[in-house]
N, C-alpha and C positions, 0 to 999 in steps of 0.2 A: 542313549539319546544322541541324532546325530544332530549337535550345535549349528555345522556349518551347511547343511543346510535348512534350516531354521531360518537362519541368516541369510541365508541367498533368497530364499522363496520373500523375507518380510523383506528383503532389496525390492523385488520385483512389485509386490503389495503396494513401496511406496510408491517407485517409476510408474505406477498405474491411478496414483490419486493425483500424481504432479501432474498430470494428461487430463486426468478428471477434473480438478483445478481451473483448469484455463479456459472453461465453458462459461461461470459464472465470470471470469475475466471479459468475455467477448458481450454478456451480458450487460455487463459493467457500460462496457465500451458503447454500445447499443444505447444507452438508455442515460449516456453522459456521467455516470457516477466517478466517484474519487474511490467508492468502494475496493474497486478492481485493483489497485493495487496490495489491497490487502492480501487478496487471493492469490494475486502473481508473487508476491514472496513466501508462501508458504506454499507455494507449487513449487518455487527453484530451491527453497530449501529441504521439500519433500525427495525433490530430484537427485538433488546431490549427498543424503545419507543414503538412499537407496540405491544410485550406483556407484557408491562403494561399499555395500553391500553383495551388490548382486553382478561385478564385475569380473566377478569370475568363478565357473561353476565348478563346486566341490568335488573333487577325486571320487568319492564315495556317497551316490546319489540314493544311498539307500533309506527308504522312507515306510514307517508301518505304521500301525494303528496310534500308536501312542505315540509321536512324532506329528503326525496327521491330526489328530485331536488336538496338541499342541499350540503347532501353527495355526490352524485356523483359529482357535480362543483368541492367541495372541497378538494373531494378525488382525482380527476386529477390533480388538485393543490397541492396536497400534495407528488405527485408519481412523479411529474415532478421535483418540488423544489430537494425532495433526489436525484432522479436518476441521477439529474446536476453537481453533486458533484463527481464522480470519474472523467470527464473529466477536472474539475478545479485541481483534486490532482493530477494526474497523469499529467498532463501540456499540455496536448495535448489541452484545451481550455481553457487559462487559462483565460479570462474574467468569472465570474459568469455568469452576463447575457446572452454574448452570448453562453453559455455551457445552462442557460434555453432554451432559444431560441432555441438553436439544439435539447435539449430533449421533449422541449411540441411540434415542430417541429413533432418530431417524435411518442411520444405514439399519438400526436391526427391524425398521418397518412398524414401529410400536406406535408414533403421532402423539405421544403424551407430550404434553409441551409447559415450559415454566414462564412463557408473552401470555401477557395481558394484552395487549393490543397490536397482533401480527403486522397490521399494517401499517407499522413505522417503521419496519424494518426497509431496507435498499433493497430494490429490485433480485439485483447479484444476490444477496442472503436470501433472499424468497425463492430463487432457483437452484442455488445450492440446497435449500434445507427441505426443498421436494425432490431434485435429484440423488442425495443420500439414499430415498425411498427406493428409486428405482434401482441402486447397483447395486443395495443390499436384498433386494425383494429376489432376485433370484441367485445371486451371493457373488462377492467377486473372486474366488476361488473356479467357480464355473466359469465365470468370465474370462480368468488368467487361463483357464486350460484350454477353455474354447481359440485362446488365440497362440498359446505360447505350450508345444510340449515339454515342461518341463522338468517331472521327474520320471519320465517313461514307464514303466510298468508299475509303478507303485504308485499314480495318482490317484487310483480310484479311491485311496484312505481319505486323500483331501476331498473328494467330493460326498464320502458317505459322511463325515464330520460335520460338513457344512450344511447338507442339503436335508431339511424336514421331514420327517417320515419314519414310519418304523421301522423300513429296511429301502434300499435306494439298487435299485439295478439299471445296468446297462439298456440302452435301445436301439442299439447297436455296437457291434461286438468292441471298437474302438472308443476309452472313454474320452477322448478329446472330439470327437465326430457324433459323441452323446452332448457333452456338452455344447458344441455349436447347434444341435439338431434344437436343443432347450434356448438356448437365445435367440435363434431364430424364429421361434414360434412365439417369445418374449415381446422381440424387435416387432414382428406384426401385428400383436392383440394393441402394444402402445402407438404404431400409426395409425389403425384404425380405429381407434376411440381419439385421438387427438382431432383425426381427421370430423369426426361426429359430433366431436364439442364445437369447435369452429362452424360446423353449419349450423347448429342448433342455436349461433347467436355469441357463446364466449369470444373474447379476444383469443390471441394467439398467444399470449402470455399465462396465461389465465388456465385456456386449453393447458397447456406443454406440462403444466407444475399439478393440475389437478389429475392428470394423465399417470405423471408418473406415481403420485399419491394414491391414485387406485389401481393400476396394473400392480405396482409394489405393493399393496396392499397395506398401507401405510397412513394417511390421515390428513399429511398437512397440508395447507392450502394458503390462498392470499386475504381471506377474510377471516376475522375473530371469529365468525355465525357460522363458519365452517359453506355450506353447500345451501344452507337458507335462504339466502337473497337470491339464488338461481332460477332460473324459470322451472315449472316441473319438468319439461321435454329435456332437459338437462340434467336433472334429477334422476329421472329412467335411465338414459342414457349411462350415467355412474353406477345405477343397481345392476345394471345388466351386468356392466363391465365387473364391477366387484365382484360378483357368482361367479362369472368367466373365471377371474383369475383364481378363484378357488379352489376350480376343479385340478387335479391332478392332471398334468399336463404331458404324460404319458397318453391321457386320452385324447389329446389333440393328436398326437403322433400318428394315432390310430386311426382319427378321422384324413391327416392326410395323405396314410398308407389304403386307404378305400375300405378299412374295416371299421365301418362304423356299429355291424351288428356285435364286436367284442367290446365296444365302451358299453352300448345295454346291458353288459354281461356281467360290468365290473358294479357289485357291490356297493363300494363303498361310493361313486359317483351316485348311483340311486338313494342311498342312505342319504347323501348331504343334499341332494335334491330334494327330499322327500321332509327333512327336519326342518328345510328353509320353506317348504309351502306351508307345513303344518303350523310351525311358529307365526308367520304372519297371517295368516287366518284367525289363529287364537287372539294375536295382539289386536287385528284390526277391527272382531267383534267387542273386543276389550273396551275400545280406546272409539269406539264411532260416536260417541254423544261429543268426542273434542273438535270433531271437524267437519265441516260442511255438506262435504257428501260423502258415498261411498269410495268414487272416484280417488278423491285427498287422504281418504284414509286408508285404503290399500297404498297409495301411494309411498306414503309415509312408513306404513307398516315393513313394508317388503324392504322400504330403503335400511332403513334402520336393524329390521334381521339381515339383511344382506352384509353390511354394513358391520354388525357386531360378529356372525359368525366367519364370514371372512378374514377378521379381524384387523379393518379396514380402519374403523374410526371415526370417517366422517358422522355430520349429523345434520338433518332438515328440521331436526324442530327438538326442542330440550327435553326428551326423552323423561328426564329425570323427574320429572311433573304427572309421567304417566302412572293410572293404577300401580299399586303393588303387584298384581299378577303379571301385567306386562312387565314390570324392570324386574322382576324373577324371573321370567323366560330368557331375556335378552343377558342375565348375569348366567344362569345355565347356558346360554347360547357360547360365553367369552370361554368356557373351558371346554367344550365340544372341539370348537376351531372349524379347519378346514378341512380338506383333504390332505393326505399323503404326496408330496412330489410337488406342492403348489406354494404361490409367493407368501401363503395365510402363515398363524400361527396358531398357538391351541391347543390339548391335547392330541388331535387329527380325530376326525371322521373314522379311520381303518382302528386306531386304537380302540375307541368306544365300540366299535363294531369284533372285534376280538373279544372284548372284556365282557360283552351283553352273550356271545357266542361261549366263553370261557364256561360264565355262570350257568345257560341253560344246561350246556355239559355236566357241571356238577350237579344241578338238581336230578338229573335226570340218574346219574350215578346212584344218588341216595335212597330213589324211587326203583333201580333196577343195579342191584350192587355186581352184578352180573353181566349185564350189558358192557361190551363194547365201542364207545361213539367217541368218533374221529371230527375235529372242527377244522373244515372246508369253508375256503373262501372264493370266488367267482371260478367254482368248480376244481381247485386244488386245495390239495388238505394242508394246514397250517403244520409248520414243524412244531414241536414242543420247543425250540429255541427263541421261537421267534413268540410264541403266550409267554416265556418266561420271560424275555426282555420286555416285552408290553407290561407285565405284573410289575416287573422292577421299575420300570419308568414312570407306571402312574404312583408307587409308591414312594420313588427319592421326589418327586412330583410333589407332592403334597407337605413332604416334609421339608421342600425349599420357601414352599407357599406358607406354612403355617408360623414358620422361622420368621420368616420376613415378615407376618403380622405384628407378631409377637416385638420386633426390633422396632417395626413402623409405631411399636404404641407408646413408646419412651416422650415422644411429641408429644403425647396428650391430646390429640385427635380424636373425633369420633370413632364407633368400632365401623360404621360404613364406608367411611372414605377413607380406613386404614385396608380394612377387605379388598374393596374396588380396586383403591390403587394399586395393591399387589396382584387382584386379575387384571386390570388395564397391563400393568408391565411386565408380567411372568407370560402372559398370553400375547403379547403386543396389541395391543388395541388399542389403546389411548385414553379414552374418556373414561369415568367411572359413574360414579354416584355423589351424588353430596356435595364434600366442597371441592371435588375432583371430577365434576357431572362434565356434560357437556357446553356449558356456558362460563366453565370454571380454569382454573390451569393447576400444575402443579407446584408454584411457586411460594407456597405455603408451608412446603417441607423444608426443614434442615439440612444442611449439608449431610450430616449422616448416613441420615432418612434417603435422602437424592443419592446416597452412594449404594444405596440395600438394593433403589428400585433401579440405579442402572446395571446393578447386576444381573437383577432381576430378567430384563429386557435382554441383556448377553446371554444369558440362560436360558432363557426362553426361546430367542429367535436358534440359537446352537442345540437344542433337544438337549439342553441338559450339561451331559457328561463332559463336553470339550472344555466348560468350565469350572468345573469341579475339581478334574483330572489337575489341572493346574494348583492345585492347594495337598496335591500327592507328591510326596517328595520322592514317592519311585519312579513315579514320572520323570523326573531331570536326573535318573543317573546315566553314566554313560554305559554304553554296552563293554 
């Protein structure tokens, strides 16, 4: 294990949230709050451990999987713990915990939240606790690489660790020129949806934080009602964006490299297009005796599949009131997820599309013991490495999910809102069912309880293993 740089890269982590910090500062300043200074001492304190950490870079920058996996666990551990800390000083949360719980909430893009009434928090805390969404929505490991090469040939461990998916490649041969190429297409989906909120009528405040809540794929907002009280033209405008940011963002690449006939090609983009119409169709014949017209109830429909399989959060209307069949789709929707390469969470779109491919293989085996059949994905055949790590993921998958039920039922809770809340946070999502629905929060759990599901949410947004690996004592030996 190399320690030092461990140490160097969590310097750089910090000097990058002391920068990140002083946004909700100018916020502050904007908007006359006393807030701001909360922000601005836990920026120069963020500052000053991180470069002396990261003032001077290690002899030996050698960096591998287990290393890779490391830091990133324990650098979102570390971004979360500070970032927790202006909402304890400034009062607006003042429990530690639940001030973590809001903030890993948020960099890991989950929106579960323990306010009862968002809107007494200070402005500065309403833009921090939406920009959390955005740095983690597409991770600040991509972020650091995109600006700072800093371990040279051995970054790409940092970025397969961090970034969602079953397997993560290059999109061009440089991965710091991969990762600018990904914020870049980041940086423009969130001006132009800020830009479309602002015309449809939001404030500019309003716009920046619901922006970052849906490109980051995230949830939280400046009203309790979530997306309710918004006009429907605003409304759409968030659905759209939500599916946007779902998509595996490789396919953008490809639309702006002029190959738009290989995103048709890709699979798994078809697959989560195709579960997102079909779901809201089924929910909106479901659910049309709740609402006026058809009009409001596609509306509604699409928002809320968008919404849930994205793993987005938001909500137009308390879901948790609707038929049994629809809140079965939309809980089947929270473990599906998104795509591959995108700011969602979930098992991914490509996973279930492997595992449905796995099975017909084997039946088909049973049916012809003889037969040879290879599982092909948008026309290249899957390694058997890559079904085997799918088989192992949904399987440690289940057994982190059932775990945490199992821990979450010590409270004495329902078995619904012990379920939900472990898909709302293993998946990131946010909202659940029950007394964890969407007109509900999670401030009903115990400290315990709120330590399982922010693991949950680290696990979740990390695919897993980067936090696991951490509880391996071979993990921290030295080489």
């Amino acid at each position: 294990m190399n320690y030092g740089m461990i140490l160097y890269i969590l310097g750089w982590i910090l000097n990058f949230e002391a920068a990140f910090l002083t946004l909700p500062c100018l916020v502050a300043v904007l908007y006359q709050e006393q807030d701001g200074f909360s922000f601005l001492g836990v920026a120069v304190l963020c500052l000053v451990i991180g470069l002396i950490f990261s003032h001077k870079k290690p002899a030996n920058t050698s960096l591998y999987a287990r290393e890779g996996f490391v830091i990133v666990s324990a650098g979102w551990i570390v971004m979360s713990a500070f970032g927790a800390l202006p909402f304890v000083l400034n009062g607006d949360i003042p429990s530690y915990v639940d001030a973590l719980f809001e903030t890993i909430s948020g960099f890991t893009t989950t929106g579960a939240s323990i306010l009862a009434d968002v809107e007494a928090l200070s402005k500065a805390s309403l833009f921090w606790r939406s920009f959390t969404h955005w740095i983690g929505g597409m991770g600040v490991f991509v972020f650091i690489l995109a600006i700072l090469p800093l371990v040279g040939g051995f970054n790409m461990n940092l970025m397969k660790a961090e970034s969602p998916g079953p397997s993560v490649g290059k999109l061009v041969p440089r991965v710091r020129n991969t990762a600018m190429i990904l914020y870049g297409i980041y940086f423009i989906i969130t001006v132009v949806e800020f830009v479309l909120l602002v015309a449809a009528g939001m404030t500019a405040f309003d716009a920046i934080t619901h922006t970052f809540g849906t490109v980051g794929t995230g949830g939280f907002g400046t009203h309790s009602d979530s997306l309710a009280g918004f006009s429907p033209a605003i409304q759409n405008i968030v659905t759209v964006f939500m599916i946007l940011s779902g998509v595996n963002f490789g396919a953008y690449f490809l639309i702006i490299h002029k190959k738009p006939r290989q995103v048709l090609k890709m699979e798994e983009v078809r697959m989560y297009l195709g579960i997102i119409l079909a779901s809201a169709l089924l929910i909106a014949f479901n659910v049309r005796d709740m609402f006026g017209s058809w009009g409001e109830t596609l509306r509604h429909a699409f928002f809320q599949v968008g919404s849930i399989i994205t793993t987005t959060g938001f909500a137009t209307v308390d879901f948790d009131l609707w038929p049994q069949f629809s809140k079965t789709i939309l809980i089947i929707l929270m473990f599906v997820g998104a795509c591959a390469g995108s700011t969602g969470g979930g098992i991914k779109v490509s996973r279930i599309t492997i595992l449905l491919k796995t099975i017909k293989k084997e039946l088909r085996m049973i049916s012809h013991p003889r037969s040879v059949k290879k599982i092909a994905m948008d026309g290249h055949r899957i390694e058997h490495e890559v079904v085997r790590s799918t088989n192992v993921f949904i399987a440690v998958y289940f057994l982190v999910f059932f775990t945490s039920v199992l821990l979450l039922g010590m409270d004495e809770l329902d078995f619904t809102t012990n379920f939900t809340a472990v898909a709302a946070t293993l998946n990131n999502i946010g909202p659940g069912l029950e007394l964890v629905g969407p007109t509900q929060n999670f401030s009903i759990f115990s400290a315990p309880a709120k330590f399982v599901l922010m693991f949950d949410m680290l696990a979740g947004r990390l695919e897993l293993f980067p936090m696991l690996l951490l509880f391996a004592p071979s993990s921290w030996k030295k080489y």
